[in-house]
N, C-alpha and C positions, 0 to 999 in steps of 0.2 A: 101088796108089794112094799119093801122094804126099801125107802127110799134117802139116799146120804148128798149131803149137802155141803160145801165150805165154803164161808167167807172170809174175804181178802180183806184185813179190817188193820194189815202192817204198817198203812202205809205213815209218810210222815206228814201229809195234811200241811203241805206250806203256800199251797195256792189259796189254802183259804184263811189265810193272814191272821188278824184276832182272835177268829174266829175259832183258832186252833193252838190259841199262847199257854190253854194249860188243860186242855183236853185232848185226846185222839180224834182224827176227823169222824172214826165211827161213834161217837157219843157227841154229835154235833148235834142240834134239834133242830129237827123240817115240822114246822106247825105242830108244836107241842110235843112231840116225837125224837129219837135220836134215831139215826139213821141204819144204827144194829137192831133196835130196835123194832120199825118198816122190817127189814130185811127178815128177821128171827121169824114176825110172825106173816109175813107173807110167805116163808117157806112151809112153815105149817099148815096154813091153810091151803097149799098146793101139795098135805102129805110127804111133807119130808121127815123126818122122826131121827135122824139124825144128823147133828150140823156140827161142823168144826171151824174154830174162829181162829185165824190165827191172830197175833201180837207183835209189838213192837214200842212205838211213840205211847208216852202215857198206859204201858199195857196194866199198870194193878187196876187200874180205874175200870179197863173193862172186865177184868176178873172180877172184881167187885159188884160189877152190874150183873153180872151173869149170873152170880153168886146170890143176888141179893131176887132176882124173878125166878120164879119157878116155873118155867116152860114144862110142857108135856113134850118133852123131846129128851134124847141124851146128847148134851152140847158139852164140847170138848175143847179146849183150847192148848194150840198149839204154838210155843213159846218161842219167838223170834227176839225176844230181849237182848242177847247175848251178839245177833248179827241178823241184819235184815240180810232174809233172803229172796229180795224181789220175787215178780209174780209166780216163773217159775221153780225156783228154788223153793220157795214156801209150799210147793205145793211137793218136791220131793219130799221134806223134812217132813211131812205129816202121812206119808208112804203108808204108816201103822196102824190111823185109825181108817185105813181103808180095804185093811186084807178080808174083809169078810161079805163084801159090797160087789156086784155087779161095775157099776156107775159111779161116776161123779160129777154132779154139777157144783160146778165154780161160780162166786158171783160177785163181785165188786162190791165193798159196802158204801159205795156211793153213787151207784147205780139204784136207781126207782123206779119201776116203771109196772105197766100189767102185762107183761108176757104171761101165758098162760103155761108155768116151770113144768107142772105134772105132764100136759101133754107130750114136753119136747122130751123132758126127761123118759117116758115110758114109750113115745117112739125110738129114739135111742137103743134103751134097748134090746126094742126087736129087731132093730137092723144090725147091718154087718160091718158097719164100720166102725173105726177106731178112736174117733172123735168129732164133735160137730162144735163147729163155731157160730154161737148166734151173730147174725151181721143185718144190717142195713142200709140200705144208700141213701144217707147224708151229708153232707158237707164236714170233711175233716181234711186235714193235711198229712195222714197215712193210711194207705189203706191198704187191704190183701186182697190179693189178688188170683182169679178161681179159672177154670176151663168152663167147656161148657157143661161137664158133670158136676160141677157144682165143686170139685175139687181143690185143694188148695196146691198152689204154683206161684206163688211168688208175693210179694210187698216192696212199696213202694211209698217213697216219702216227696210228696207233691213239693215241698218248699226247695230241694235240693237236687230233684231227680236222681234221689239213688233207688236201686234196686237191691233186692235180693228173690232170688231164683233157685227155686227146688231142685230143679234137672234140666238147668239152660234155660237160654233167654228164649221169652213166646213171643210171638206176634198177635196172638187173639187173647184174649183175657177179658174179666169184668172186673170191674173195682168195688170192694164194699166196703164200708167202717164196720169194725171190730164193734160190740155194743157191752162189753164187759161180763158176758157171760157164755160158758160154753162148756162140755159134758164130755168125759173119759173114760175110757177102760185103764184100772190102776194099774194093769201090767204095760201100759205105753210107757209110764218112767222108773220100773222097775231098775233099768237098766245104769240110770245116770247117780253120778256119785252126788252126796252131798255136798252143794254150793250155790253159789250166787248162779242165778238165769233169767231171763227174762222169758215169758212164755210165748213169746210171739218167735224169739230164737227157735226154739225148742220144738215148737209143731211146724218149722220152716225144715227143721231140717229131721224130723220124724217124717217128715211128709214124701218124703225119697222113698220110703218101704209100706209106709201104712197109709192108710184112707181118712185123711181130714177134710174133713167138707162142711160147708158153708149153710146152713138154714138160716135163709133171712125171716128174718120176722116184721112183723106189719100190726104194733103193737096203739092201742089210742092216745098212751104217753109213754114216753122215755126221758127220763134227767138222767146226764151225769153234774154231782154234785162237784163239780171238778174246780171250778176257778171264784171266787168272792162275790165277781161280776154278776157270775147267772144264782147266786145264794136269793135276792133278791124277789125273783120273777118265779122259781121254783116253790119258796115259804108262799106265797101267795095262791099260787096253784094247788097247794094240798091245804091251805087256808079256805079255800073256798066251791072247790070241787068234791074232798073226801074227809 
């Protein structure tokens, strides 16, 4: 099977302060490692053979790195220079290199962890829905929120109590954190023009006609490489674990 992959690799990496004054947060190094780097070959080793990166902050740098390893994949980059298009916009604007794919899994390039990609990605397929969101229940301040098909119905931001609701406000729901990764059918944003979105927008309000659902996973580590504070505790955990 022919398996397609994108990394979210736009972002502008200012939670991670120094750390990011004249690199992309995806060319930051976790124990000897940059963090596109984990990412490229751990999709490979879980048979992905095609991956698209997008760009933005510092992006010749990662053209450069892309340019400069020779993966056994065809990796493609998809150029956000001109205007970041948050998570989901970026994933409109790269619509192209995905007309010929079943699937796609999405994956935060500052996300680490061992989810086992091949498996969700190739259940995916065989079911009939139109998107799955990997999730898990940890401690975060938004979460989304599911019935009890596993469905998605609503998000919710713990520090302010707001909401947003698919088809009206529920009384029963579960909460889970988002975990920066999740798998699509490319005719779900066939439809929307090219622009800024945020993808949490986006499967909130697809989720009115199609089937977004929730597969938690139950993974032995997860980092998001997200803030300076956890750089620390995470370099040491691939320091000395792998």
């Amino acid at each position: 099977m022919n398996r397609t992959a994108m990394i979210l690799a736009a972002g502008l990496g200012t939670r991670l302060k120094e750390l990011t004054k004249d690199k992309p947060k995806a060319l930051v190094e976790v124990a000897g490692k940059t963090l596109l780097e984990r990412n490229i070959e751990n999709l490979l080793d879980h048979g992905f053979d095609t991956i698209i990166v997008n760009i933005h902050h510092f992006g010749n740098q990662i053209i450069e790195f892309v340019e400069k390893h020779h993966y056994d994949a065809n990796i493609y980059i998809s150029d956000e220079r001109g205007c970041l298009m948050d998570t989901g916009g970026g994933i409109v604007q790269a619509l192209p290199y995905f007309h010929d794919t079943q699937a796609v899994l999405v994956h935060n390039v500052d996300i680490l962890s061992d989810v086992d990609l091949r498996s969700y990605y190739d259940g995916f397929i065989r079911s009939d829905d139109d998107a799955w969101l990997l999730t898990q229940d940890r401690s975060t301040t938004r979460k989304l929120l599911f019935n009890e098909e596993d469905l998605l119905i609503g998000w919710r931001n713990l520090k302010d109590e707001q909401y947003k609701w698919v088809n009206g406000i529920q009384s029963e729901y579960k909460e889970l954190a988002f975990n920066g990764m999740h798998i699509f059918k490319p005719a779900l944003f066939e439809a929307y023009p090219l622009q800024r979105y945020s993808i949490i927008d986006l499967y909130l309000e697809l989720a009115q006609q199609h089937r977004i659902r929730s597969k938690e996973i139950q993974p032995k580590f997860w980092f998001d490489i997200g803030k300076i504070e956890d750089f620390g505790r995470i370099h040491s955990f691939f320091t000395s674990h792998l």
